[in-house]
gemmi code that builds the backbone of each chain (N, CA, C; Angstrom):
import gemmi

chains = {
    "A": [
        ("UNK", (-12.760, -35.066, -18.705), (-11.588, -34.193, -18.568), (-11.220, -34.059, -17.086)),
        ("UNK", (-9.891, -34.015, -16.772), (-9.669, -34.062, -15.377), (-9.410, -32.262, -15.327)),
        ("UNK", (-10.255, -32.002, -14.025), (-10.444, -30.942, -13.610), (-10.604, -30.581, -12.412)),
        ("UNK", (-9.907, -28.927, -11.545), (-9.879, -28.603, -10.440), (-11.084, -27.621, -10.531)),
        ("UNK", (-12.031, -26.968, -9.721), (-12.435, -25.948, -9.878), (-12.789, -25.033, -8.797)),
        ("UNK", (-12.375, -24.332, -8.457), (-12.315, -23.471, -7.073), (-13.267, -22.980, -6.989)),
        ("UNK", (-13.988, -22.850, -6.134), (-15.451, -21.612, -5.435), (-15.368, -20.705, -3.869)),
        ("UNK", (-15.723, -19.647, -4.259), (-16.137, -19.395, -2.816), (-15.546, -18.064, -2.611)),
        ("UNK", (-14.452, -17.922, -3.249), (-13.574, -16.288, -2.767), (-14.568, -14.884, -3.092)),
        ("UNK", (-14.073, -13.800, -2.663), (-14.755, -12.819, -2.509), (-13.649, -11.836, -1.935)),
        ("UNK", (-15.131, -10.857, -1.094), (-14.397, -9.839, -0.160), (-15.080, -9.946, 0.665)),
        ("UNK", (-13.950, -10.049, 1.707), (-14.615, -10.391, 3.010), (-13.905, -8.943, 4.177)),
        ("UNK", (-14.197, -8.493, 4.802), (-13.486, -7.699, 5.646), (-12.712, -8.464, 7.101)),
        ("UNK", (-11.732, -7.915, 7.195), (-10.877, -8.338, 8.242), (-11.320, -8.772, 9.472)),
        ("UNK", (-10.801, -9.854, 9.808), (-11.284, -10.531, 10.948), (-12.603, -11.752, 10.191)),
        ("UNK", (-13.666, -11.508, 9.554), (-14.232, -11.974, 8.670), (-13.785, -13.768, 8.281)),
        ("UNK", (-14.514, -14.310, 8.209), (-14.403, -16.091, 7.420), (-14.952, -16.090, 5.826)),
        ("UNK", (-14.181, -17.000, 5.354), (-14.790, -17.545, 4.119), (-14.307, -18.925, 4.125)),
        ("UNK", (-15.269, -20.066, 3.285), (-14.896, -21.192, 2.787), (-14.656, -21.357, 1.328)),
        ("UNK", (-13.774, -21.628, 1.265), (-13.504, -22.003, -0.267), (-13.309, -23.701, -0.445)),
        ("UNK", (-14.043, -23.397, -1.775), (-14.920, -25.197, -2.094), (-14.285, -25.666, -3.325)),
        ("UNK", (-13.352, -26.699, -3.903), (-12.772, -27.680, -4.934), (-13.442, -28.504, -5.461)),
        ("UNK", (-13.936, -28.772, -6.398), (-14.647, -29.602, -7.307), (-13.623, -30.940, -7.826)),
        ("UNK", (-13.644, -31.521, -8.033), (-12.864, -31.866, -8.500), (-13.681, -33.311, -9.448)),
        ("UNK", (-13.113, -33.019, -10.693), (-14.060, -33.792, -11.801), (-12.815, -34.699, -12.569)),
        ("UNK", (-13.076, -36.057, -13.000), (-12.311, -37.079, -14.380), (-11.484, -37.517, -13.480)),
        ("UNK", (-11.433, -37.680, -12.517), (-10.558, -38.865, -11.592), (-10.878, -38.872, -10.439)),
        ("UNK", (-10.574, -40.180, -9.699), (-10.405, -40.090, -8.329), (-9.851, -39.482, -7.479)),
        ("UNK", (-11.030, -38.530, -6.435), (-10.213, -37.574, -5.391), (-9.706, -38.784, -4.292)),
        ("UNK", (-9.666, -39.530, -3.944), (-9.661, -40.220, -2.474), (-8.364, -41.010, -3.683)),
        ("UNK", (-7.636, -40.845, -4.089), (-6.342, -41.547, -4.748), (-5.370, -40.252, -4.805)),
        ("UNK", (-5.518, -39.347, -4.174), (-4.391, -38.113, -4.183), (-4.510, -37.255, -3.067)),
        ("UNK", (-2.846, -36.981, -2.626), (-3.238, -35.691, -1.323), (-3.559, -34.782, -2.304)),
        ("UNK", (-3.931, -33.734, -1.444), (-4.663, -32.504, -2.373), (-4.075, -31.319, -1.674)),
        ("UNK", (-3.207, -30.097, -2.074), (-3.158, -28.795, -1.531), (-3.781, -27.969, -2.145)),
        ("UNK", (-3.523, -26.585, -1.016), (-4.104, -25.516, -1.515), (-2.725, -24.472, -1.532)),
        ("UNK", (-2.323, -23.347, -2.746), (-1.111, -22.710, -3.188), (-1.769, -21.779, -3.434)),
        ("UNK", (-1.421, -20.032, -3.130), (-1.651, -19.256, -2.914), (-0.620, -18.406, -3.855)),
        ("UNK", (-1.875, -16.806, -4.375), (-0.163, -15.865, -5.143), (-1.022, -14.730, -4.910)),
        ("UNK", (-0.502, -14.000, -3.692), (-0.810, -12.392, -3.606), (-0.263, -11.337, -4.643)),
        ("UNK", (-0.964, -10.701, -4.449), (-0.760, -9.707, -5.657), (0.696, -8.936, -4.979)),
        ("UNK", (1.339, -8.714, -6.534), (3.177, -8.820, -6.822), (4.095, -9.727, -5.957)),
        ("UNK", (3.715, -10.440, -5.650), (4.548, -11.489, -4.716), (4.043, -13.106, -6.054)),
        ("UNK", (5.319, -13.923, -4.960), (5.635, -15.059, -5.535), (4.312, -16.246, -4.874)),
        ("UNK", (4.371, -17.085, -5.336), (3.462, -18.353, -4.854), (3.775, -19.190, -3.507)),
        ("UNK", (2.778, -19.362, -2.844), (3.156, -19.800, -0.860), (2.143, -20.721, -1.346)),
        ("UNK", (2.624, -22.063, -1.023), (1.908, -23.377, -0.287), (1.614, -23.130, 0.834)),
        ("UNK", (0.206, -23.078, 1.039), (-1.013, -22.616, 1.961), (-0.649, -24.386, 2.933)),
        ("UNK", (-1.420, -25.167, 2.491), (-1.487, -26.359, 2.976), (-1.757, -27.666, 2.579)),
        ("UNK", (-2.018, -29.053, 3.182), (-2.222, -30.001, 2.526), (-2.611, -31.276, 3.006)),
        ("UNK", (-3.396, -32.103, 2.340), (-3.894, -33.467, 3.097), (-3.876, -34.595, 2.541)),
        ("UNK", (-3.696, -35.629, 3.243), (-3.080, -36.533, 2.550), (-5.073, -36.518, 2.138)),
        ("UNK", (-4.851, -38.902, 1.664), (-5.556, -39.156, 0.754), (-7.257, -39.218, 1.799)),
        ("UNK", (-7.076, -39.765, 2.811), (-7.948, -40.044, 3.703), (-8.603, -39.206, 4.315)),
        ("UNK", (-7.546, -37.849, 4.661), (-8.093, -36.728, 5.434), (-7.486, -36.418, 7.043)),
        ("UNK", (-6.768, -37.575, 7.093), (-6.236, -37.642, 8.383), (-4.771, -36.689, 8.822)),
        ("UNK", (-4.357, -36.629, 7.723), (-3.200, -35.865, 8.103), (-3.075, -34.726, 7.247)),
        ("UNK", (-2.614, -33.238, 8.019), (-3.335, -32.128, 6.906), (-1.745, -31.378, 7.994)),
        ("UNK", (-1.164, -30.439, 7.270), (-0.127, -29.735, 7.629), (-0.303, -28.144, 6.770)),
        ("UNK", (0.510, -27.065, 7.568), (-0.343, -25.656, 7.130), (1.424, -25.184, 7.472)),
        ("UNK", (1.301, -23.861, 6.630), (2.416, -22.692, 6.814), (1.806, -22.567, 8.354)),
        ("UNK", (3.269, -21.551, 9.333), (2.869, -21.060, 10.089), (1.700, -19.868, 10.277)),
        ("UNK", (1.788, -18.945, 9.483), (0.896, -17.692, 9.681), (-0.732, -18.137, 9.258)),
        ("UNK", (-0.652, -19.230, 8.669), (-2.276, -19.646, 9.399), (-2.777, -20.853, 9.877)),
        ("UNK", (-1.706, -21.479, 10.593), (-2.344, -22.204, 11.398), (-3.458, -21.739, 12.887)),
        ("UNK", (-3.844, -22.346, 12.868), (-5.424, -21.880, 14.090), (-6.371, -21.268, 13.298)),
        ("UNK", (-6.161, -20.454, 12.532), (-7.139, -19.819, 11.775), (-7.579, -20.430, 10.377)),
        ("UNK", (-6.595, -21.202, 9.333), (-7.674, -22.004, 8.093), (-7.526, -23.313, 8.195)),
        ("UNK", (-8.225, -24.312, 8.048), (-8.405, -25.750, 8.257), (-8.996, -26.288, 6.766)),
        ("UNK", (-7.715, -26.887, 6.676), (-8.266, -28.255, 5.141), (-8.909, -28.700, 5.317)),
        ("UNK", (-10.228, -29.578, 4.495), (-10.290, -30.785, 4.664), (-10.659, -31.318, 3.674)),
        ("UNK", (-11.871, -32.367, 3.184), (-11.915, -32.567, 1.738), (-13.129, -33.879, 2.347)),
        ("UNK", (-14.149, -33.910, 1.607), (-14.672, -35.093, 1.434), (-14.876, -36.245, -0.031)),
        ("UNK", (-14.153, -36.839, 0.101), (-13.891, -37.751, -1.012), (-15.839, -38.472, -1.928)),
        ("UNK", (-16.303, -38.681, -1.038), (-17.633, -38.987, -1.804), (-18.195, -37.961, -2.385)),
        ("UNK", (-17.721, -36.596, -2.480), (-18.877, -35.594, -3.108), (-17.473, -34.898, -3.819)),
        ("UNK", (-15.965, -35.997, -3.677), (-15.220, -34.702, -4.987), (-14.423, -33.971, -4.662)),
        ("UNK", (-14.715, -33.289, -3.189), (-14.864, -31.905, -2.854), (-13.038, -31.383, -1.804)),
        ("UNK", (-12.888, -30.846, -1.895), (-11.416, -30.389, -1.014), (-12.170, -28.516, -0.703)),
        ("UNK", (-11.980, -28.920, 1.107), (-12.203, -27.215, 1.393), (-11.375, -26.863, 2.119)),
        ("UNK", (-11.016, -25.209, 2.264), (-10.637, -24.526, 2.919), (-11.066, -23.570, 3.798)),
        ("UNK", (-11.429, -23.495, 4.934), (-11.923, -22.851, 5.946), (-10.754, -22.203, 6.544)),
        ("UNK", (-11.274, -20.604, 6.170), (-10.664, -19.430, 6.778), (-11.028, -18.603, 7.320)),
        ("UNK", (-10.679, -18.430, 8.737), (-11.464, -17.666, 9.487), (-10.358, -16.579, 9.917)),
        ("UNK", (-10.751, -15.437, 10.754), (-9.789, -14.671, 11.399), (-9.124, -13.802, 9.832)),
        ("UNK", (-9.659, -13.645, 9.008), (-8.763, -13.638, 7.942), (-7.786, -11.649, 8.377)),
        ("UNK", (-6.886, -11.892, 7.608), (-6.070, -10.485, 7.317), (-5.916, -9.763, 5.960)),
        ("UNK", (-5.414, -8.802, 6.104), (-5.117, -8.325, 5.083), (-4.274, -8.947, 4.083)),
        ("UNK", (-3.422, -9.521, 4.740), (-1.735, -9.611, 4.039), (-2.510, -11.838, 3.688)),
        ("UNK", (-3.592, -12.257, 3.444), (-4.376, -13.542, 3.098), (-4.709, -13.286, 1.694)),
        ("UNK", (-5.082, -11.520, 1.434), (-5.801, -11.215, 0.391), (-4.788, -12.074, -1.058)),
        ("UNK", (-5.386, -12.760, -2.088), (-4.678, -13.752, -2.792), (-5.481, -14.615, -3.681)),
        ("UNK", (-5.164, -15.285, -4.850), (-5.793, -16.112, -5.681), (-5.044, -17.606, -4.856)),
        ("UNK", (-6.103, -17.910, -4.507), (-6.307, -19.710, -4.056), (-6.461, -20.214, -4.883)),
        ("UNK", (-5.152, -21.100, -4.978), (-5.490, -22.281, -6.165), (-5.289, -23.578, -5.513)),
        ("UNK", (-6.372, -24.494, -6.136), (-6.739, -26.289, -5.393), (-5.614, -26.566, -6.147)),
        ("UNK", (-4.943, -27.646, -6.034), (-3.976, -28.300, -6.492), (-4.093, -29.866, -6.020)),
        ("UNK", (-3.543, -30.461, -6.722), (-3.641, -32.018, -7.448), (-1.985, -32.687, -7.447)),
        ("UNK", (-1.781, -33.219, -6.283), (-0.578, -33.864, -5.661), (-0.620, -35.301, -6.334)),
        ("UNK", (-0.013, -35.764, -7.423), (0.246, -37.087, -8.064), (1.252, -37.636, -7.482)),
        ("UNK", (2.096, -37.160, -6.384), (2.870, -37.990, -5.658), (3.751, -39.082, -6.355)),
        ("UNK", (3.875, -39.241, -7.272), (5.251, -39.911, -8.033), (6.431, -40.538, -7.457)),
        ("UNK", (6.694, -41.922, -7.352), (7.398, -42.406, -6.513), (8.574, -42.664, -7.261)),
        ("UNK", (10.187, -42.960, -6.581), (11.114, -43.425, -7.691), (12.097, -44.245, -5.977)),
        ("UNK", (12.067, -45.293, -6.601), (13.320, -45.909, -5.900), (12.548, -45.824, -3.898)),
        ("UNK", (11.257, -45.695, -3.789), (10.358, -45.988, -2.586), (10.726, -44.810, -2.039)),
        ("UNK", (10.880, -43.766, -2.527), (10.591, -42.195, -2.266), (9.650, -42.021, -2.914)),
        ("UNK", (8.845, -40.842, -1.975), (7.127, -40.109, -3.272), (7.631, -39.059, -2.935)),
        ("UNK", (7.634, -38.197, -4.226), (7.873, -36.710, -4.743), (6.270, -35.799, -4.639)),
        ("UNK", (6.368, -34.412, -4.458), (5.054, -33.285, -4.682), (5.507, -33.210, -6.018)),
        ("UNK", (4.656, -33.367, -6.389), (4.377, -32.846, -8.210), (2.526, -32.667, -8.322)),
        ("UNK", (2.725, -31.599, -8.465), (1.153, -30.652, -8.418), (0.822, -30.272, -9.904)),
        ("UNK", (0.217, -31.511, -10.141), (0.196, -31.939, -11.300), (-1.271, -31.063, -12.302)),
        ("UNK", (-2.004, -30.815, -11.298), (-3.309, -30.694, -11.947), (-3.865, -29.262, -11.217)),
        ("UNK", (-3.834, -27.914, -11.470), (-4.284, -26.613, -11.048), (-5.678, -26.195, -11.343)),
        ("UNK", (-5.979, -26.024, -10.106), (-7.612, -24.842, -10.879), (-7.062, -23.859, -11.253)),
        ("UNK", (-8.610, -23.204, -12.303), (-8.303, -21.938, -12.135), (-7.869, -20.462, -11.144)),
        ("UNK", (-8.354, -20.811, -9.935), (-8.047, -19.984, -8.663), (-8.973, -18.938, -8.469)),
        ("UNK", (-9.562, -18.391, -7.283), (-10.612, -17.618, -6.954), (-9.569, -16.795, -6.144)),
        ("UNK", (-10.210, -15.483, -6.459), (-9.404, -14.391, -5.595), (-10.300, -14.208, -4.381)),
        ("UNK", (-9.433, -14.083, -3.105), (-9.914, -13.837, -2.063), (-9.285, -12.452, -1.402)),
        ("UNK", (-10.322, -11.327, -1.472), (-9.817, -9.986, -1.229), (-10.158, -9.662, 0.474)),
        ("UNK", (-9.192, -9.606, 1.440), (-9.863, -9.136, 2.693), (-9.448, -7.477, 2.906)),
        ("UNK", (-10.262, -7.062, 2.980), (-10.187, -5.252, 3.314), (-11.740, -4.876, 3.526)),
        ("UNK", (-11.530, -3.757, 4.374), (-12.254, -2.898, 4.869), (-13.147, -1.470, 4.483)),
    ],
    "B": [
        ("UNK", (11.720, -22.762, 9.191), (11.333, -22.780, 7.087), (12.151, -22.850, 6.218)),
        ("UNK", (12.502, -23.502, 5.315), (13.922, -24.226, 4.474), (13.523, -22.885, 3.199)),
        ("UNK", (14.415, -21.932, 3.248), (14.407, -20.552, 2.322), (14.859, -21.104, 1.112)),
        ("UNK", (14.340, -20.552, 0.027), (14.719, -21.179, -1.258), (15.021, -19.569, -1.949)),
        ("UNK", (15.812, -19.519, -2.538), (16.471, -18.542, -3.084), (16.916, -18.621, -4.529)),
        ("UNK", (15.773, -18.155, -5.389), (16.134, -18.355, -7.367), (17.357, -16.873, -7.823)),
        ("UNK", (18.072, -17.451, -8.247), (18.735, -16.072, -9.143), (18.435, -16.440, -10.699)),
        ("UNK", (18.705, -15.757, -11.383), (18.173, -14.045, -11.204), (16.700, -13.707, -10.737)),
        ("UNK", (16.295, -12.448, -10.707), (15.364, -12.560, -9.979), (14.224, -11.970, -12.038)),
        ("UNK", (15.080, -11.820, -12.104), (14.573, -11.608, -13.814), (15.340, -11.182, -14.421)),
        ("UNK", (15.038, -12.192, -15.781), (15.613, -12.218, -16.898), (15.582, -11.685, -18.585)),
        ("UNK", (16.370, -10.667, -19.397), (15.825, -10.676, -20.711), (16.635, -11.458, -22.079)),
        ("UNK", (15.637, -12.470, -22.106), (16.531, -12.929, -23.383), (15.415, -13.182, -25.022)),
        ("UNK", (16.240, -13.527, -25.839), (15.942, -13.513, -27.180), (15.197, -15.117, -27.341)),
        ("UNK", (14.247, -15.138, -28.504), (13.579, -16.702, -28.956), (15.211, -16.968, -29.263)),
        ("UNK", (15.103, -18.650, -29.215), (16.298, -19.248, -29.616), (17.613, -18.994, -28.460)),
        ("UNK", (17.017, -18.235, -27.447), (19.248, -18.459, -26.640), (18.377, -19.591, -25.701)),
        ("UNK", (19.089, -19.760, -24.647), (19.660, -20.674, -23.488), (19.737, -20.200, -22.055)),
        ("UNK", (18.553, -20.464, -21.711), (18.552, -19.936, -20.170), (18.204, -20.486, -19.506)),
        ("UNK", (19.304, -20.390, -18.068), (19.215, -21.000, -17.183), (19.159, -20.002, -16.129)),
        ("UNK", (18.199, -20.861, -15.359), (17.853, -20.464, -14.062), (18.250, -21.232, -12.486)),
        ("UNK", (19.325, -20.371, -11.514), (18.949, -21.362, -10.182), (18.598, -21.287, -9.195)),
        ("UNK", (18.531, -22.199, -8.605), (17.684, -21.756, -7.143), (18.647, -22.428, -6.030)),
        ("UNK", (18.208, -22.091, -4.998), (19.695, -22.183, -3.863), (18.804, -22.597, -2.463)),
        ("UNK", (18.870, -24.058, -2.075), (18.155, -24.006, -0.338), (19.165, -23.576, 0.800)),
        ("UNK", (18.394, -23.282, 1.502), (19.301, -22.859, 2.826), (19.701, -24.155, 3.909)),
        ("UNK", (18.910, -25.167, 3.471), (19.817, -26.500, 3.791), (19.339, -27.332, 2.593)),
        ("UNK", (19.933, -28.809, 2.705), (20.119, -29.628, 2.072), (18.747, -30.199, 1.971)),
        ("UNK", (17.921, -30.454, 0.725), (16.796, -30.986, 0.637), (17.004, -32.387, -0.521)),
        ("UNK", (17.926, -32.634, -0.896), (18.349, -34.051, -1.293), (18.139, -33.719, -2.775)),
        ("UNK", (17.515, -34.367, -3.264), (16.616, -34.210, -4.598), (15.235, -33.718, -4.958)),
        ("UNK", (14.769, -33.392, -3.385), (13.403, -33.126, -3.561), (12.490, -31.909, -3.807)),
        ("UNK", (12.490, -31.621, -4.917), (12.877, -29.920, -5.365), (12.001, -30.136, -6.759)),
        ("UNK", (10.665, -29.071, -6.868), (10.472, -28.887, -8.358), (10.361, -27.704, -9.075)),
        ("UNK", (10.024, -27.530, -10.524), (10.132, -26.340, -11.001), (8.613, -25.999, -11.499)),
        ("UNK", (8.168, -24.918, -11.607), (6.988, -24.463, -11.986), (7.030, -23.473, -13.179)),
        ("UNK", (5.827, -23.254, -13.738), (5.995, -22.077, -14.500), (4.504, -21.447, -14.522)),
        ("UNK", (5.198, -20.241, -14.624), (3.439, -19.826, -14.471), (3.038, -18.262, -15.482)),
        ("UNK", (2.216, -18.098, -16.593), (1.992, -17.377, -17.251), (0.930, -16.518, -16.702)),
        ("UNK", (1.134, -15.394, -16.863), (0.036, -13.802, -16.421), (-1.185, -14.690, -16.599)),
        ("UNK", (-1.764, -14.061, -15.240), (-3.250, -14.213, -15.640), (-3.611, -16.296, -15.569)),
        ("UNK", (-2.419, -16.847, -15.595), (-3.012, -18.232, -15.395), (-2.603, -19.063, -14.520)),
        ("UNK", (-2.950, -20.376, -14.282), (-2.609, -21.318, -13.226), (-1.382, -21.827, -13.556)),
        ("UNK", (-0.236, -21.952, -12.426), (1.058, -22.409, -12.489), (0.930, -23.665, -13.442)),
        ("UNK", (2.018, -24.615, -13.756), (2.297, -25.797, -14.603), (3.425, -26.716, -14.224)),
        ("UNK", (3.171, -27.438, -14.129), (4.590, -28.727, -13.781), (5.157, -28.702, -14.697)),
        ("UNK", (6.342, -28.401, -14.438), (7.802, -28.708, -15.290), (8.153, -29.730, -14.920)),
        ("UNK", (9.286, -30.019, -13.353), (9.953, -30.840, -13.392), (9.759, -31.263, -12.200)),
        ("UNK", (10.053, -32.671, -11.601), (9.835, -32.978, -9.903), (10.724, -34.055, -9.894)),
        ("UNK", (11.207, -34.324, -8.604), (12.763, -35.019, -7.831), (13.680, -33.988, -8.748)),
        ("UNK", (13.905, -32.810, -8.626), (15.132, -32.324, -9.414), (15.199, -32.360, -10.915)),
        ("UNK", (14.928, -33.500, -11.225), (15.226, -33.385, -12.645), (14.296, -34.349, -13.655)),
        ("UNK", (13.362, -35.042, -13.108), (12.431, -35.662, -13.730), (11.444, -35.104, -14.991)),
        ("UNK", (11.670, -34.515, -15.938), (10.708, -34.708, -16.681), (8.997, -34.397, -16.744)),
        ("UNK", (7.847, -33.623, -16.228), (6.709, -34.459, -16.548), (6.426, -34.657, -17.587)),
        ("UNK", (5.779, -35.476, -17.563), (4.860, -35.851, -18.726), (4.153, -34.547, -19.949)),
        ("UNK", (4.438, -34.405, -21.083), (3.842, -33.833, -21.968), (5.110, -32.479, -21.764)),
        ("UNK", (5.772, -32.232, -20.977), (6.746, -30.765, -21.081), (7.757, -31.207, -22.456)),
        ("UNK", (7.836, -30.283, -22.888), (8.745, -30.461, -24.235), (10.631, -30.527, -23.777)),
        ("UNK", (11.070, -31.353, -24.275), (12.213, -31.839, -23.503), (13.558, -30.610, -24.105)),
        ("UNK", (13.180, -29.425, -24.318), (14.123, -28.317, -24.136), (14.217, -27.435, -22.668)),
        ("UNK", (13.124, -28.055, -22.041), (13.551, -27.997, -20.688), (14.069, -28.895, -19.808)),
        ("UNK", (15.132, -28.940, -18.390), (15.519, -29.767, -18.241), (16.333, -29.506, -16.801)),
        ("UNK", (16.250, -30.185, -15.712), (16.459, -29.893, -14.448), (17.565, -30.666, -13.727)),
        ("UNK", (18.687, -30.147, -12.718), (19.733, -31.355, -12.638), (19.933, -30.207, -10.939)),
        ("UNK", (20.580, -30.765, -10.189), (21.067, -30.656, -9.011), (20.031, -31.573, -7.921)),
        ("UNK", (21.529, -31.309, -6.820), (20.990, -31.918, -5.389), (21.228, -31.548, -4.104)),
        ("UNK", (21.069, -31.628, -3.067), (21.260, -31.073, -2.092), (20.778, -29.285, -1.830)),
        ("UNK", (21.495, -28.794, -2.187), (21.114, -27.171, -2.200), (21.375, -26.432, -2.884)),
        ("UNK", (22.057, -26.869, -4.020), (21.842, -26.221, -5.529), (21.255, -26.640, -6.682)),
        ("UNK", (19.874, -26.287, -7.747), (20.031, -26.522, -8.911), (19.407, -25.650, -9.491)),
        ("UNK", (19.141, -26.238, -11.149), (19.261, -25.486, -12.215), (18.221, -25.610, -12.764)),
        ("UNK", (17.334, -25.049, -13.510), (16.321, -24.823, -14.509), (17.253, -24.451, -16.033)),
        ("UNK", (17.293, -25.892, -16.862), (17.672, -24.767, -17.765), (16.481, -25.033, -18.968)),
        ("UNK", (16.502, -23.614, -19.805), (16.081, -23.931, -21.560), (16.545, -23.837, -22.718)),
        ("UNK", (16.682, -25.143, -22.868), (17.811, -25.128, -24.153), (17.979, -24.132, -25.259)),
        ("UNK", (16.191, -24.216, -25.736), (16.281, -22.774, -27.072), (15.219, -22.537, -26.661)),
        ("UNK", (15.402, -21.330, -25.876), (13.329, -20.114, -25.743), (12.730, -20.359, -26.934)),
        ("UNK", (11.949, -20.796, -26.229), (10.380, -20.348, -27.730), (9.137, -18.900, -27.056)),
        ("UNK", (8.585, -18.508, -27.939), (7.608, -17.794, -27.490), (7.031, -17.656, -26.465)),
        ("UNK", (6.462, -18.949, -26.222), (5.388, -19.745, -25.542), (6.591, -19.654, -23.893)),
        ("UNK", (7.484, -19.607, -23.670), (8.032, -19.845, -22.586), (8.380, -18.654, -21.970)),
        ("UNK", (8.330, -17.126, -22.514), (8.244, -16.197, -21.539), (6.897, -15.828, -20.530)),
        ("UNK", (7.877, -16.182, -19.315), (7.041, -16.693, -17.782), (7.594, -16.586, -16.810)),
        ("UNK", (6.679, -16.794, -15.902), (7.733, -16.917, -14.448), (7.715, -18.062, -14.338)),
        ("UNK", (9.143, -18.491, -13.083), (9.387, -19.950, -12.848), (9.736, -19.841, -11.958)),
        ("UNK", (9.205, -20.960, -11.252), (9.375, -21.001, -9.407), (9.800, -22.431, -9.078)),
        ("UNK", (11.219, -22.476, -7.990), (11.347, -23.542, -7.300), (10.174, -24.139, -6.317)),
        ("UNK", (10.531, -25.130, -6.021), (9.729, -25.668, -4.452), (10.205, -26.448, -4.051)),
        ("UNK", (10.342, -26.634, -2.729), (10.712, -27.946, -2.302), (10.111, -28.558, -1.477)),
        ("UNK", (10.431, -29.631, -1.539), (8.932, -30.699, -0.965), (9.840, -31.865, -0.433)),
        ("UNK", (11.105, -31.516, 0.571), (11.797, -32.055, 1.324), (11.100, -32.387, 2.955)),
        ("UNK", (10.989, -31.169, 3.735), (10.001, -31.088, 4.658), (8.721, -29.823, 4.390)),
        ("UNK", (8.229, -29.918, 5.481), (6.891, -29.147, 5.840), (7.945, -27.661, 7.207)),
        ("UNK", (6.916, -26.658, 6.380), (6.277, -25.954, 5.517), (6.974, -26.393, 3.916)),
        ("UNK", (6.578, -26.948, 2.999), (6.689, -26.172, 1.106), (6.712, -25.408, 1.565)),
        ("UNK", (8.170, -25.006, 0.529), (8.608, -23.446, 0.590), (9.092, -23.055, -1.404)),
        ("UNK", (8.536, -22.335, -1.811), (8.536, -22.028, -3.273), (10.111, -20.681, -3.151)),
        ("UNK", (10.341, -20.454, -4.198), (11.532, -19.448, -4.149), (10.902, -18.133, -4.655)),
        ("UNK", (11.468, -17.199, -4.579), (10.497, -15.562, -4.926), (10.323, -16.153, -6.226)),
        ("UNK", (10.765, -16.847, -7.498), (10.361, -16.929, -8.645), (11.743, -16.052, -9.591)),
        ("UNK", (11.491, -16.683, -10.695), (12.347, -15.515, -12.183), (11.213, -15.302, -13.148)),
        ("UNK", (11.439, -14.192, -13.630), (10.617, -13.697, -14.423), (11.868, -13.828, -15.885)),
        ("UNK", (11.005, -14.540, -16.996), (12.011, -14.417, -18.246), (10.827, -13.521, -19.273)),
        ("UNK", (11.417, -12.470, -19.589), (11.278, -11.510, -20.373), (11.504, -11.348, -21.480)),
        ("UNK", (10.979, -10.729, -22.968), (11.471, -10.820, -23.919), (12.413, -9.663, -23.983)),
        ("UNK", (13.605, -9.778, -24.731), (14.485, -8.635, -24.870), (14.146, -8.313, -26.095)),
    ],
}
model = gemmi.Model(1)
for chain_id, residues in chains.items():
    chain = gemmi.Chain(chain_id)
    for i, (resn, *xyz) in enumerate(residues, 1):
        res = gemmi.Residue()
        res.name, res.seqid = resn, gemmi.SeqId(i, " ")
        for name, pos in zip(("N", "CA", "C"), xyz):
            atom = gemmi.Atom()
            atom.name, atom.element = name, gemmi.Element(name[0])
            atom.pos, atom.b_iso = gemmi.Position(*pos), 0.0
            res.add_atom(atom)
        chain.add_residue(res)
    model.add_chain(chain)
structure = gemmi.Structure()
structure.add_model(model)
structure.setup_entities()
């Protein structure tokens, strides 16, 4: 079965780090960029960030760049998120996501094809 | 940051009507625009990607059309199963930017 599976969220207090860890099972990770999509509580869904297939190229919203870093190692599966410095306004269910990139006419489309379940990450004090 | 803007911001309709939903960029992102849906309590779902593509396994009473900086989510006849929220995105440039979302409600 192809599957995402998120680890790692909690409560962490402000200023505080956490890593959050992607499993990823029934296909090849090193054949897809991979993001991470975010949904704070009563608000809408924010694309956190993303990397391509290799690892080499990874792009982030402004409000956390310097502070969380993608990355992913393809031999063990795995896509992480390292967040450090965290805030209040971070607190949110992280969900791994599964970029099938779909091409038409030598354009590739985001189509986030494949969701974990999502780990809530609570920062407060 | 390319603002994406869905109206309505929620909706109440009956099993069986026709609703459409749109979303509006603050510039021109071509075709490169998808729709999501996402039920309480669970992980979002691919609807549609380039605008109006189809995925795989979505039941074809849904159905997506515009370009540049307007389009549409529509559903032909609500079923049960489809009161949810639904969110644009676009995946023109960096930052992805998703739209606040519509909420469709049962009336």
């Amino acid at each position: 079965e192809v599957q995402l599976v998120e680890s790692g969220g909690g409560l962490v207090q402000p200023g505080g780090s956490l890593r959050l860890s992607c499993a990823a099972s029934g296909f090849t990770l090193s054949n897809y960029w991979m993001a991470w999509v975010r949904l704070a509580p009563g608000k809408g869904l924010e694309w956190v960030a993303n990397i391509n297939k290799a690892g080499t190229e990874k792009n982030y919203i402004d409000p956390v760049k310097g502070r969380f870093t993608i990355s992913r190692d393809n031999a063990k599966n795995s896509v992480y998120l390292q967040m450090n410095s965290l805030r209040a306004e971070d607190t949110a269910v992280y969900y791994c996501v599964r970029d099938v990139s779909p091409s038409q006419s030598t354009r590739y489309y985001d189509a986030f094809d494949i969701w974990g379940p999502g780990t809530m990450v609570t920062v407060s004090s | 940051a390319i603002q994406m803007t869905q109206s309505p911001s929620s909706l109440s309709a009956s099993v069986g009507d026709r609703v459409t939903i749109t979303c509006r960029a603050s510039q021109g992102v071509r075709d490169d625009l998808g729709w999501y849906q996402q039920r309480p309590g669970k992980a979002p779902k691919l609807l549609i990607y380039a605008a109006s593509t189809l995925q795989s396994g979505v039941p074809s009473r849904f159905s997506g059309s515009g370009s540049g900086t307007d389009f549409t989510l529509t559903i032909s006849s609500l079923q049960p199963e489809d009161f949810a929220t639904y969110y644009c995105l676009q995946d023109y440039n960096y930052p992805r930017t998703f739209g606040q979302g519509t909420k469709v409600e049962i009336k």
